[in-house]
C-alpha positions in Angstrom: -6.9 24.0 20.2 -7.1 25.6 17.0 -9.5 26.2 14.2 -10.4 23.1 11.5 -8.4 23.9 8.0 -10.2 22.6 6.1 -8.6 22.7 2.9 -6.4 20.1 4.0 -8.8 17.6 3.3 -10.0 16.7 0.1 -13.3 15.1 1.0 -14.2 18.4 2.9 -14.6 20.1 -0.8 -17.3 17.3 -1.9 -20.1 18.4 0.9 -22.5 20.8 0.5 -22.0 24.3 2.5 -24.5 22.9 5.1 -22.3 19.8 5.7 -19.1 21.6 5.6 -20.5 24.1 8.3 -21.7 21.1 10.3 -18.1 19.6 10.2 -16.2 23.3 11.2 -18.4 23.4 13.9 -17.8 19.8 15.5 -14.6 19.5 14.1 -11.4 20.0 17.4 -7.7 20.4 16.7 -4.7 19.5 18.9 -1.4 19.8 19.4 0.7 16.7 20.2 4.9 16.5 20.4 6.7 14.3 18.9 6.4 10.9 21.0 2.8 11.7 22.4 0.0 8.8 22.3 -2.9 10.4 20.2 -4.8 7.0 20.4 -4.0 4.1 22.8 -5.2 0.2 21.7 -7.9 -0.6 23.9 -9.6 3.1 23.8 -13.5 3.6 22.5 -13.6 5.2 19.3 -14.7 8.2 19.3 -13.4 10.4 16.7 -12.2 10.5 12.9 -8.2 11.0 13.0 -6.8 13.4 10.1 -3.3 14.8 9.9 -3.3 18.8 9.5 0.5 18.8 10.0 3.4 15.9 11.3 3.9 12.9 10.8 1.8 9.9 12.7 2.7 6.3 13.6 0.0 3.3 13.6 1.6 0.6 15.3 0.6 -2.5 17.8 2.6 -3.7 20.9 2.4 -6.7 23.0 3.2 -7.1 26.5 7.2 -8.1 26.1 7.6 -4.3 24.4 7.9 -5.4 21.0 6.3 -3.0 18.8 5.6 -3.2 15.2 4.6 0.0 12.7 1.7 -0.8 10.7 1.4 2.4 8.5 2.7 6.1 8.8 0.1 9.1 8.4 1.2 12.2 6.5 -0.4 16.1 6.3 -3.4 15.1 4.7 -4.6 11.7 5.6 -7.7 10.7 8.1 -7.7 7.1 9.7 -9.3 5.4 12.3 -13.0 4.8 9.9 -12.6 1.4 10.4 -13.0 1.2 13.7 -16.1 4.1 13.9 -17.9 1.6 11.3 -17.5 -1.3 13.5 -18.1 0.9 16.8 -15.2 -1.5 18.4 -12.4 -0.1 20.9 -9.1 0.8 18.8 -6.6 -2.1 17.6 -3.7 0.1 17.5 -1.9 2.9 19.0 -1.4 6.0 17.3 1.6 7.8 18.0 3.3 11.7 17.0 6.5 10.7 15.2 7.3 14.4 15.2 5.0 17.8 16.5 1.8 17.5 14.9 -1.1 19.2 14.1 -4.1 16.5 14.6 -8.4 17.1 13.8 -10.4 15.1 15.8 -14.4 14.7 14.2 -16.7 13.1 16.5 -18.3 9.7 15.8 -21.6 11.3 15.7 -20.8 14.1 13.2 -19.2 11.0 11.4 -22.1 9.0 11.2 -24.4 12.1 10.2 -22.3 12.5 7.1 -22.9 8.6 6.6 -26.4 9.0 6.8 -26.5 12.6 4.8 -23.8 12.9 2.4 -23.5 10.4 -0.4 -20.2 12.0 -2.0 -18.8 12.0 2.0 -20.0 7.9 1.3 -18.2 7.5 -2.0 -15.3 9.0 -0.5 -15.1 6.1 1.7 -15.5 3.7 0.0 -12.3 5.0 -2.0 -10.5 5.0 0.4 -11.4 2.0 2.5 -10.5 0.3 -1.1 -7.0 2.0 -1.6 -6.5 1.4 1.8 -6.9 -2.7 1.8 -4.7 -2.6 -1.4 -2.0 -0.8 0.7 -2.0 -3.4 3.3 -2.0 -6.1 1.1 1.1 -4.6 -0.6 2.6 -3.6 2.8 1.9 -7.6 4.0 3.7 -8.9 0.8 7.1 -6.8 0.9 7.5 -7.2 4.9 7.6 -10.6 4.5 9.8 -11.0 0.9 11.8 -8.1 0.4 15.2 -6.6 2.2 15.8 -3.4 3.7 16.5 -1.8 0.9 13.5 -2.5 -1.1 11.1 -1.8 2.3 12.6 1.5 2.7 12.1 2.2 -0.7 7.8 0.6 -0.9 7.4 3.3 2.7 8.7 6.2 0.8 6.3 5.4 -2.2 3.0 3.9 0.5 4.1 7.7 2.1 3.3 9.3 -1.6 0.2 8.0 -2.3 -1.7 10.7 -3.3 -5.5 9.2 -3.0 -4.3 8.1 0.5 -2.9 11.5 1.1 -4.1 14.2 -1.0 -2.2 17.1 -1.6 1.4 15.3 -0.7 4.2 16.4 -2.6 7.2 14.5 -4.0 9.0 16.7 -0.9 8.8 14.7 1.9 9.9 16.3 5.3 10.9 12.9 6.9 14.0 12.2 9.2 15.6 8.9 8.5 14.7 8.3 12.1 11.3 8.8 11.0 11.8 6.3 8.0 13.4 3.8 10.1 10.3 3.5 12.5 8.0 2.9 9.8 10.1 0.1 7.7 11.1 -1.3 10.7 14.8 -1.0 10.5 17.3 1.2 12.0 18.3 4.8 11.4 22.1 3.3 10.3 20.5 0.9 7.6 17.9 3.6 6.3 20.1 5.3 5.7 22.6 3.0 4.3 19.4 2.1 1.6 18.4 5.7 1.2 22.3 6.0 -0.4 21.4 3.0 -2.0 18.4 4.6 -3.9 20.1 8.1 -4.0 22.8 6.5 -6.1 20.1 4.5 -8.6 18.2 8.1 -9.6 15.0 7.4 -7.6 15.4 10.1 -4.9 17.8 12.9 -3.3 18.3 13.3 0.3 18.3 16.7 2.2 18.8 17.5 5.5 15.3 16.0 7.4 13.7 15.7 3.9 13.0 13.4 1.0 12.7 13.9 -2.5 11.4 11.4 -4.8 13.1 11.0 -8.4 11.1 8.4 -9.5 7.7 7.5 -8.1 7.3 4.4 -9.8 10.5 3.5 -9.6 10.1 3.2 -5.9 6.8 1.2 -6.3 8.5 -1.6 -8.1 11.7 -1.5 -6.5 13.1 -4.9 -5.8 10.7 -6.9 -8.2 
């Protein structure tokens, strides 16, 4: 384990300097390779999740092996509040889609801020607001738009800066990576990512991303 960086988190800058050396005290980091479980469905919840470094997976499963991606987690972006505010065992799995660099803050330092730290509060509700607009959004182009237009609504979902503070328009995604999280193969991502290349939105490197055209991506295939 390694120390908390702290200024990868945006809502760490709101608290007071009591808070924040509260939260550097409680605060662990890991080390996970690509394909390790950080979280498995049916665990107690126990810790706020955030990203340091990597690339995370949020997915479900059933007992015939199907598994389907719910949202990926980018440097920069906590999950897992829901389930701390509900004190209920985890509904998904989360998964390192590549090494990453993970910050685990325990439930009870969690629920001290709660109780302590009205901008920590505010924060939250931000971002339990952006993130029911991103699932609603998510919901509606799984079901109605091709592969093309789903590659292109992850790349902008994986951009969204009040989700993930601090992201650049330089992504360091494989189309792998991509593939996993709009639920189609590496072949077709990256038949659509020629697709998008070709239409001024983005430009592909080798195992990175860069996005043209922000919006462009948002409303792609309306």
């Amino acid at each position: 384990m390694t120390e908390f960086a702290p200024h990868f988190s945006s809502w760490f800058l709101l608290l007071t300097p009591e808070h924040q050396e509260r939260v550097k005290q409680d605060i662990k980091v890991h080390h996970y390779p690509s394909g390790a479980m950080i979280v498995r469905k049916g665990e107690s919840s126990d810790h706020w999740i955030g990203v340091i470094e990597g690339l995370i997976r949020i997915s479900v499963g059933n007992a015939e092996g199907k598994v389907a991606a719910l949202i990926g987690i980018p440097s920069g972006g906590w999950v897992g509040e829901g389930s701390l505010l509900k004190k209920e065992p985890r509904k998904y799995d989360i998964i390192a889609l590549r090494n990453s660099t993970i910050a685990k803050m325990p439930v009870h330092t969690f629920e001290w801020l709660l109780d302590n730290s009205i901008p920590f509060n505010r924060y939250l509700l931000h971002l339990l607001n952006e993130r029911v607009g991103h699932f609603v959004g998510k919901a509606e182009h799984d079901r109605l738009l091709n592969a093309d237009a789903r590659i292109a609504r992850c790349l902008a979902e994986l951009c969204n800066s009040r989700l993930y503070p601090g992201i650049s328009n330089r992504m360091e995604i494989t189309q792998e990576e991509l593939g996993y999280l709009a639920r189609v193969s590496r072949q077709r991502a990256n038949q659509a990512l020629k697709k998008l290349e070709a239409d001024g939105l983005l430009s592909v490197e080798y195992g990175a991303i860069c996005v043209q055209d922000l919006e462009g991506l948002q409303n792609y295939g309306n």
